[in-house]
GUMI-443985 format. One record per residue (C-alpha): x, y, z; residue in one letter. Coordinates in Angstrom, 3 decimals, decimal comma. Example, Ala and Ser with C-alpha at 12.3 -4.5 7.8 and 13.67 -1.06 7.14 Angstrom:
BEGIN
12,300_-4,500_7,800_A $
13,670_-1,060_7,140_S $
//
This chain:
BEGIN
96,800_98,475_119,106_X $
94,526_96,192_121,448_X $
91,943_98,816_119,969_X $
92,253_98,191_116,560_X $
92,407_94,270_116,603_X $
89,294_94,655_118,749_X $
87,726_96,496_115,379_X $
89,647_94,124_112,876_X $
87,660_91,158_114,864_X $
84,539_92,795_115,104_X $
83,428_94,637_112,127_X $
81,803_93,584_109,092_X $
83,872_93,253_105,324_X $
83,489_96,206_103,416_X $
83,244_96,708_99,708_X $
86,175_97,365_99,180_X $
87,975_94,969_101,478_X $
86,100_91,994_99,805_X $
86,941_93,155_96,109_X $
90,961_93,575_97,391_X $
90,058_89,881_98,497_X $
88,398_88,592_96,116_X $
90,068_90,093_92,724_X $
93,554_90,145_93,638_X $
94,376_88,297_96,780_X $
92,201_85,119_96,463_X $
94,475_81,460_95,757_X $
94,029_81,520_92,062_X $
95,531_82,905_89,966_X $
97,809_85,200_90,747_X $
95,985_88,410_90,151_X $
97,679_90,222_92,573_X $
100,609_91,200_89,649_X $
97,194_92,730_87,423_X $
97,750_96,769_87,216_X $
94,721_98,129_88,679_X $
94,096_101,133_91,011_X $
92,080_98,262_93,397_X $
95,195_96,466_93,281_X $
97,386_97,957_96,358_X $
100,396_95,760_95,615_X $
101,854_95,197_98,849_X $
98,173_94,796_100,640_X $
97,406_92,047_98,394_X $
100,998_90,098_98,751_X $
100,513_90,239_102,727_X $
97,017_89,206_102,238_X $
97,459_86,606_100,094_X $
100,246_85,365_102,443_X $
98,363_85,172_105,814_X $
94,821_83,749_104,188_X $
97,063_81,450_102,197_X $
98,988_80,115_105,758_X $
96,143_80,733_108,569_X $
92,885_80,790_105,953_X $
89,969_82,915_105,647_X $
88,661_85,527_107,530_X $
87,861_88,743_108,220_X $
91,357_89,245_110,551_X $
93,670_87,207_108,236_X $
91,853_90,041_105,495_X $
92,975_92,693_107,426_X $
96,258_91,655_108,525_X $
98,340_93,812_106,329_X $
96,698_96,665_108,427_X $
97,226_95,602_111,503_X $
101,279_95,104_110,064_X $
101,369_98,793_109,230_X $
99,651_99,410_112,237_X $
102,285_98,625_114,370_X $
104,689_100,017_112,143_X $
102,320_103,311_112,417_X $
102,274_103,311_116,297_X $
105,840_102,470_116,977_X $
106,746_105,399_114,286_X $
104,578_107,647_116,456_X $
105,304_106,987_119,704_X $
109,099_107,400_119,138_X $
108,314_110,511_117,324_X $
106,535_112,240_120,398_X $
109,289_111,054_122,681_X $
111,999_112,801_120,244_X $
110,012_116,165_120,150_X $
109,704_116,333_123,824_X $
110,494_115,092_127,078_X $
107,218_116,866_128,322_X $
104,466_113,931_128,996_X $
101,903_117,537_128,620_X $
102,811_116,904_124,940_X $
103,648_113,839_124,423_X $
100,218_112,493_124,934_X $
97,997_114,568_123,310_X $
100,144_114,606_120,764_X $
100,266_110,656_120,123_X $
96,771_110,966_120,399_X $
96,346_113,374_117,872_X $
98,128_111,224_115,230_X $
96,945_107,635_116,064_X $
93,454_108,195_117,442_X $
92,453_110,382_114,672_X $
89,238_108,652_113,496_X $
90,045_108,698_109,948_X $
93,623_107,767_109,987_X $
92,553_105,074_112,414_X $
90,109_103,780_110,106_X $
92,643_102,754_107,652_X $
94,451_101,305_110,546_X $
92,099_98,593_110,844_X $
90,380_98,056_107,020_X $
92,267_95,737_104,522_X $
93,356_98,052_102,181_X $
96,865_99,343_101,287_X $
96,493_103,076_102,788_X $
97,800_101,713_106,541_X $
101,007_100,322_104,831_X $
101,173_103,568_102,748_X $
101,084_105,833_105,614_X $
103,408_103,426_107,662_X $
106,345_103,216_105,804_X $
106,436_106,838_104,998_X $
105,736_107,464_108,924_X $
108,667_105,180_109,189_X $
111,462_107,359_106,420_X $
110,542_110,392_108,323_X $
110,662_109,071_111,553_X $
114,277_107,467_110,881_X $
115,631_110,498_109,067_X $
114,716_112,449_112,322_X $
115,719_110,257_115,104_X $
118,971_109,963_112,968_X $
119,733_113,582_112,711_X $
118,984_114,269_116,132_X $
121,659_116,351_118,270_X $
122,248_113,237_120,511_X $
123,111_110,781_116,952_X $
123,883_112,871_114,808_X $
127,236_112,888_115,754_X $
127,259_109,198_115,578_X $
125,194_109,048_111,985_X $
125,577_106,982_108,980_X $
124,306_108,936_106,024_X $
124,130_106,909_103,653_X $
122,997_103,661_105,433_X $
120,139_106,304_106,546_X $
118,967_107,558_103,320_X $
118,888_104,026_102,261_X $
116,927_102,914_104,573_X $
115,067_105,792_103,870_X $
114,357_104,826_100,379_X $
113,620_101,306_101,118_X $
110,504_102,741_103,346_X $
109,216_105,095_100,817_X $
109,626_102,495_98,048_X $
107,292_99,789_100,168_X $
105,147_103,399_101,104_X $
104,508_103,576_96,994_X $
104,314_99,544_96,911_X $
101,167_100,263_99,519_X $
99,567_102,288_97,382_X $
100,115_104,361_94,023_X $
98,873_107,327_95,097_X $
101,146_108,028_97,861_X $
104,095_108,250_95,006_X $
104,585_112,132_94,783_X $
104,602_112,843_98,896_X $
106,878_109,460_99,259_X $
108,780_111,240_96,713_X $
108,756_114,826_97,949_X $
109,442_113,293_102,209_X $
112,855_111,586_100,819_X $
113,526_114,907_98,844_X $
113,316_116,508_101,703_X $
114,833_113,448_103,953_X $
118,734_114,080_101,529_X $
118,283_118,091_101,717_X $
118,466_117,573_105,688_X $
121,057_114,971_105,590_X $
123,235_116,742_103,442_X $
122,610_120,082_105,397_X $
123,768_118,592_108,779_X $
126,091_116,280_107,537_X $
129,427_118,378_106,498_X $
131,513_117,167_104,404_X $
129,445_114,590_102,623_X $
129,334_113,350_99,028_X $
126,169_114,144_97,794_X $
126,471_112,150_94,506_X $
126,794_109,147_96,346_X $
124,290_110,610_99,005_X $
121,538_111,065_96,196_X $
122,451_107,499_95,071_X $
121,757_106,078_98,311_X $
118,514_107,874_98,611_X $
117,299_106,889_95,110_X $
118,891_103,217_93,926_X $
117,637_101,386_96,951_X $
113,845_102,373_96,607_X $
114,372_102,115_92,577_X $
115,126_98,774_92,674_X $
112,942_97,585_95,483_X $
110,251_99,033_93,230_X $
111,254_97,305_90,408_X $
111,460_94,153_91,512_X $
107,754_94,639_93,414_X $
105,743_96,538_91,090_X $
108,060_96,883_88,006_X $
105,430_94,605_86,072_X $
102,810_96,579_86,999_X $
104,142_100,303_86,347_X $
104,281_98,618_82,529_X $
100,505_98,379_82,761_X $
100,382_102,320_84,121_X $
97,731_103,177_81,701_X $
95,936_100,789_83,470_X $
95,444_101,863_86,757_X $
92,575_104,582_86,780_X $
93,122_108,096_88,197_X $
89,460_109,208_87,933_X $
88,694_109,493_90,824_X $
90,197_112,981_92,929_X $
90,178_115,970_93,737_X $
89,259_119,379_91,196_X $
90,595_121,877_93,872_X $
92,907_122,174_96,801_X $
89,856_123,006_98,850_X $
87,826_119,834_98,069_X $
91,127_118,080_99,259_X $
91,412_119,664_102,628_X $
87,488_119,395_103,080_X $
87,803_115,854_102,588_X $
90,408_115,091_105,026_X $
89,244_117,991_107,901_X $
85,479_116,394_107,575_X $
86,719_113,019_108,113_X $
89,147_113,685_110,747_X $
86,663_115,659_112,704_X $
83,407_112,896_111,886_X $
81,069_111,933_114,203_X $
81,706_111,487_118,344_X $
80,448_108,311_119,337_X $
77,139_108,788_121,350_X $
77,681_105,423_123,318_X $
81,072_107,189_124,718_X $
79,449_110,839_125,865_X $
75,752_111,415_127,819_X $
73,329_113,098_125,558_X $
74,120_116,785_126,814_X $
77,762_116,500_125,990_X $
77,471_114,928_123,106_X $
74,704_117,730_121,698_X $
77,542_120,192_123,020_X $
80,631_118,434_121,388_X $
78,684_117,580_117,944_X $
77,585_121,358_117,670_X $
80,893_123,103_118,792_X $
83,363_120,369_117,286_X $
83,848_122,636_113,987_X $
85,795_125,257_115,736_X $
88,580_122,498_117,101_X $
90,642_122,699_113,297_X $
90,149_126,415_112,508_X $
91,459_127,467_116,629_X $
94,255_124,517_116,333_X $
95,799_125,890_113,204_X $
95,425_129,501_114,537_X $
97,245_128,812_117,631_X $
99,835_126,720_115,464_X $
100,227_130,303_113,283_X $
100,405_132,247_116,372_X $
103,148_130,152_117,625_X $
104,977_129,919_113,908_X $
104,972_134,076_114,002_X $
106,250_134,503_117,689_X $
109,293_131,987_117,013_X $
110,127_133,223_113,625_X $
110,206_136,683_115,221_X $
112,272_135,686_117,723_X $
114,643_132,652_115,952_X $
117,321_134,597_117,011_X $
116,769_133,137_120,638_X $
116,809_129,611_119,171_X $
119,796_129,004_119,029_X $
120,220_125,695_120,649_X $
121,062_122,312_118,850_X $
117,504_120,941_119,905_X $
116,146_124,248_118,605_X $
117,561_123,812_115,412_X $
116,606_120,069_114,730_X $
112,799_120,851_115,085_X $
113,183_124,287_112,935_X $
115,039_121,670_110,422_X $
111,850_119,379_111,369_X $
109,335_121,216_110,931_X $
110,667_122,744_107,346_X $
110,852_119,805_106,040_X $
107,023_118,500_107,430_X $
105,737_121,215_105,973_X $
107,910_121,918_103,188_X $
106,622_117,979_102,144_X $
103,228_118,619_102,380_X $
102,778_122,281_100,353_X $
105,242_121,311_97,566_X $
103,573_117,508_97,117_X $
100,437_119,269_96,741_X $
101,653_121,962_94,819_X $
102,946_118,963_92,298_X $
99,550_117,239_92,541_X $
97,990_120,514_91,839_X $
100,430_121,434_88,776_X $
99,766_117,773_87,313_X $
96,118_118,597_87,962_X $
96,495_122,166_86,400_X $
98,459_120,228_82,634_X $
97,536_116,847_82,799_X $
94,463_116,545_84,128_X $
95,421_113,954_86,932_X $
92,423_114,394_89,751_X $
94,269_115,736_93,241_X $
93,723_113,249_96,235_X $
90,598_112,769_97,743_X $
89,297_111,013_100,713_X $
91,704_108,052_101,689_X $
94,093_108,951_98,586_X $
94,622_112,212_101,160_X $
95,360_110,310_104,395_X $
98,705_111,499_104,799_X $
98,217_114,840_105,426_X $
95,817_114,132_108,564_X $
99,496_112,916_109,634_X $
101,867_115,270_108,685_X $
99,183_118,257_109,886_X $
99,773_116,641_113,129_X $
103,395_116,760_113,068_X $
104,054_119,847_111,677_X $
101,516_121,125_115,154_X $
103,512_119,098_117,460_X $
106,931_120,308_116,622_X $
105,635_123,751_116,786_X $
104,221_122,955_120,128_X $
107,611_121,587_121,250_X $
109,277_124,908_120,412_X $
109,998_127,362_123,162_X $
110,330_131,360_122,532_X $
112,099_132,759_125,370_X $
108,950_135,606_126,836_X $
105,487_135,486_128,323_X $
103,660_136,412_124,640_X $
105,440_133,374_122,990_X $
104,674_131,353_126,645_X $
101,187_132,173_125,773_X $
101,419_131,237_122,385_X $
102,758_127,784_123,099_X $
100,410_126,746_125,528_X $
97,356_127,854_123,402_X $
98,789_125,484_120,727_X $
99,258_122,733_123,761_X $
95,277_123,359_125,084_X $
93,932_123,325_121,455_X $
96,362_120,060_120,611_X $
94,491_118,331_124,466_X $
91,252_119,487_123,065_X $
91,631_117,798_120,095_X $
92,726_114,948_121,481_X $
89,492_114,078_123,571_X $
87,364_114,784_121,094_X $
89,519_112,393_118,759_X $
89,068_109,649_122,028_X $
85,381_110,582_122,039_X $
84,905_109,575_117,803_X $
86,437_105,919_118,788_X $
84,285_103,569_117,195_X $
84,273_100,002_116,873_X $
81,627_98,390_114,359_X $
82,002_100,832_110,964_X $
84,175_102,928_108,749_X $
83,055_105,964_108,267_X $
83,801_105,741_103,828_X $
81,415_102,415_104,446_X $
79,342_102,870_107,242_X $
76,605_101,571_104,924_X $
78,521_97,504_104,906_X $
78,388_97,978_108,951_X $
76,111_95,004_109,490_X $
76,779_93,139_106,670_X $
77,142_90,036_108,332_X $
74,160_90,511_109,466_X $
72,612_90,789_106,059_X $
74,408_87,468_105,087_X $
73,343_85,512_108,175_X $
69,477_86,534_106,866_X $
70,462_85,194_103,365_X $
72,401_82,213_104,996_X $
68,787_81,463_107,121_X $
67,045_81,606_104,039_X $
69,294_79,198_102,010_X $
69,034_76,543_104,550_X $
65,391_76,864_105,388_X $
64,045_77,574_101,869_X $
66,476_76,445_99,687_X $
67,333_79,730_98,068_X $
70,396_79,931_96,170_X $
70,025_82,805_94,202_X $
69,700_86,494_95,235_X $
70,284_90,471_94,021_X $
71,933_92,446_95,754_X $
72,287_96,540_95,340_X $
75,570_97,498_94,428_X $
76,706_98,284_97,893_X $
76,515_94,618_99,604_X $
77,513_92,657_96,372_X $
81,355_92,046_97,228_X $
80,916_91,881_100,964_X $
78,170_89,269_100,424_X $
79,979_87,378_98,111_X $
83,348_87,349_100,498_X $
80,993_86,036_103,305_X $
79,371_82,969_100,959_X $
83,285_81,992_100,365_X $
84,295_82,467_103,452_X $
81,124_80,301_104,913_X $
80,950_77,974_102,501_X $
78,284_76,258_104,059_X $
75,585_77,390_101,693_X $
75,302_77,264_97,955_X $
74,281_80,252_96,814_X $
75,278_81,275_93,201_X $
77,660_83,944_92,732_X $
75,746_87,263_93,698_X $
76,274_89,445_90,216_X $
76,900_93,048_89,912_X $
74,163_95,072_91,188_X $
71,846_96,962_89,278_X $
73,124_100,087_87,295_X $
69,628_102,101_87,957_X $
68,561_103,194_91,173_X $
65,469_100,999_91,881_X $
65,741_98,220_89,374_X $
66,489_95,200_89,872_X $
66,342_91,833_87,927_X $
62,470_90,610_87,923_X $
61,903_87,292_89,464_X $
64,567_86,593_92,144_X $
63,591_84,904_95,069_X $
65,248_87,446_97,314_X $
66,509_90,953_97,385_X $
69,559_92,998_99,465_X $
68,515_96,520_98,802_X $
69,144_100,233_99,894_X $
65,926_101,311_101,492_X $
65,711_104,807_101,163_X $
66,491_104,762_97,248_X $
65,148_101,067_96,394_X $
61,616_101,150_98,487_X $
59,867_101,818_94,976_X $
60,645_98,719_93,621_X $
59,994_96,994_96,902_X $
56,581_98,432_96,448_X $
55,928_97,764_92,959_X $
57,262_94,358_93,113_X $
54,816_93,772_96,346_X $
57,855_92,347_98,574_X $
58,295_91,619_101,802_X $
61,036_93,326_103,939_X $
62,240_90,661_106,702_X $
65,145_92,685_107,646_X $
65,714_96,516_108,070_X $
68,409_98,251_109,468_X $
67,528_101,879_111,052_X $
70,868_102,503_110,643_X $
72,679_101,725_107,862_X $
69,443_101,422_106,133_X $
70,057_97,945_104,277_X $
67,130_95,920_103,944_X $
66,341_92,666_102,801_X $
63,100_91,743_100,719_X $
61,790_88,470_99,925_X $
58,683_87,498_97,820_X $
56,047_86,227_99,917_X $
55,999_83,114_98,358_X $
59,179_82,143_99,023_X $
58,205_81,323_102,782_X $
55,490_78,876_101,757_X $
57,664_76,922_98,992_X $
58,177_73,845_99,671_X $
62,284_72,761_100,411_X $
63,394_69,386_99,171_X $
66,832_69,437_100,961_X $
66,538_69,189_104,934_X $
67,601_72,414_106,444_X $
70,783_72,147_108,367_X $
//
């Protein structure tokens, strides 16, 4: 937690992060009811809220996040300490599901994904530390799959395209309840796990499911296989060469492909050896993680079976990138309660601790991608604050005030002008649609060097500031240095 705050504090606004800001969570009006797919609903209520009460800035932005992000953690930690008593397990496996670069990315950035992931972290969590052996005895169904549906109702309210695996989780959530709980009455059981959520939905985002045609969906997915890509590529991205010497991190970034492909094997080697000997597991505990890790699993291949389906006769893109989050997640679940299980001889010994050394594997490499000053989706807005404090220098010491910017800084450097407010710079406008053209005759330009060096050339600019890294630039004409400024520079 002290981790992410540290990254909420430090790193710059990112596209997206300033638009959520800017079009739907800024004091007037009150955008944050439009139906958009930008608009995460219950992002831009919370955001609204705490820049409303404590002002501007980049942590007040991100707030929402850091909400779910305690949500997220808590959710986790309990969940390790249900699936085993075995501290072997219980710590890689926490560290598996939090430290996971790309779910810990959305930990920290102002969008609604963290809340998303939260709240469904949070249904599954409660439906299984309810139907454990040690409450079950002592459960309220109903009260449970209420507050079941409450969770996957604000889950939705996070973001739209969580809907079908908030969905399919509390499907799965009233199959276990009503298979443990005997007798029960399953029309009032289904009632309680649907009404709740309903209304709460409703009342949030009723206006806004009106608007459904709305919100765009085209942006996805074509194939099961770009999904999974998306979410193994980000999961496993980048070790942090500040964090490992230069041999071991040549070592780690060449042989780091292997971790997902010898994880799942060793989770399929463990799934075999316990289904061929279930008869052996026969215990209560036994039972609650077979029940557990049916319904994981049976959550994530029959949400994307749906998403696949809709894909196959509507035409509705699968998820993609962030939209995909949650099954970095429930991958990691579904492996840990696998890990927890025990098959009574020395194959299915074996089995479980290859699963346990490939789960500690991953989680040092997942300790070795921390990273504190970028996302990965927007490594490219990493020093945009440094990009505005050029601008801001400029504004004061030349008396610029009006600048184009390439698509890619525009809504981070226009969050940063409001949230200075010490310059007056006109509103930056939408950046050029055409790589390498830009508007003729602006004082100043924020462009992407690789792509936007021929117009810096053509245009006979100057480039004051260049990052190596993210490769933004800034480009002024030279004339703008030797104009004279009327207004004193501050």
């Amino acid at each position: 937690m002290l981790w992410v705050i540290a990254r909420a504090c430090v790193q710059s606004i990112t596209i997206d992060e300033a638009d959520a800001y800017l079009f739907f969570a800024a004091p007037h009006p009150a955008s944050h009811w439009l139906a958009s797919s930008g608009n995460h609903l219950l992002n831009s209520l919370i955001m609204r809220l705490f820049t409303s009460v404590f002002g501007l800035s980049p942590v007040t932005v991100r707030m929402p996040s850091l909400i779910g992000a305690a949500i997220y953690i808590c959710a986790m930690y309990y969940l390790v300490r249900l699936l085993s008593r075995e501290l072997k397990l219980q710590l890689p496996l926490f560290i598996c599901l939090v430290y996971n670069p790309f779910v810990m990315d959305y930990l920290v950035a102002g969008r609604g994904y963290c809340l998303a992931t939260a709240f469904l972290a949070a249904a599954i969590v409660i439906a299984a530390w309810s139907l454990s052996p040690e409450n079950a005895p002592h459960l309220r169904p109903y009260k449970v799959c209420s507050l079941c549906s409450l969770c996957a109702a604000l889950s939705f309210c996070g973001t739209y395209s969580f809907a079908i695996v908030d969905a399919t989780a509390l499907g799965f959530i009233f199959w276990w309840v009503v298979r443990t709980q005997r007798p029960v009455r399953t029309a009032k059981l289904l009632a309680a796990c649907i009404f709740p959520g309903l209304l709460l939905t409703a009342v949030l985002a009723g206006s806004i499911l009106v608007d459904w045609r709305n919100i765009s969906l085209a942006w996805g997915a074509k194939s099961l296989r770009e999904t999974f890509s998306s979410v193994i590529d980000a999961s496993y991205y980048q070790p942090n060469p500040y964090l490992l010497n230069p041999p071991l991190y040549a070592f780690v970034s060449k042989w780091h492909e292997w971790l997902f492909p010898l994880l799942g094997i060793a989770c399929l080697w463990q799934l075999i050896w316990i289904l061929l000997n279930r008869s052996a597991l026969g215990d209560p505990w036994s039972r609650w993680r077979a029940a557990f890790a049916l319904g994981i699993c049976g959550t994530l291949a029959v949400s994307l079976t749906i998403h696949r389906l809709m894909y196959r006769f509507v035409h509705i893109l699968m998820p993609l990138g962030r939209r995909a989050v949650f099954i970095a997640p429930l991958c990691m679940m579904a492996a840990g309660v696998l890990s927890a299980m025990r098959a009574p001889s020395r194959i299915g010994s074996w089995a479980r601790r290859s699963a346990l050394a490939m789960l500690c594997a991953t989680a040092v490499y997942f300790v070795a991608c921390l990273r504190l000053t970028y996302f990965m989706e927007w490594e490219y807005d990493a020093d945009a604050k440094n990009l505005y404090s050029v601008l801001a220098w400029y504004n004061h010491q030349d008396c610029v005030t009006e600048v184009s910017a390439n698509w890619r800084y525009v809504a981070a450097l226009n969050f940063y002008r409001v949230y200075s407010g010490r310059e007056d710079f006109l509103e930056i406008p939408a950046g050029p649609p055409q790589v390498a053209e830009y508007p003729p005759g602006k004082p100043i330009y924020v462009v992407f060097y690789p792509s936007d060096r021929p117009f810096i050339d053509r245009e006979k600019l100057k480039v004051v500031y260049h990052d190596r890294v993210t490769e933004a630039a800034i480009a002024i004409r030279p004339e703008v240095e030797s104009a004279p400024c009327r207004r004193p520079p501050l």
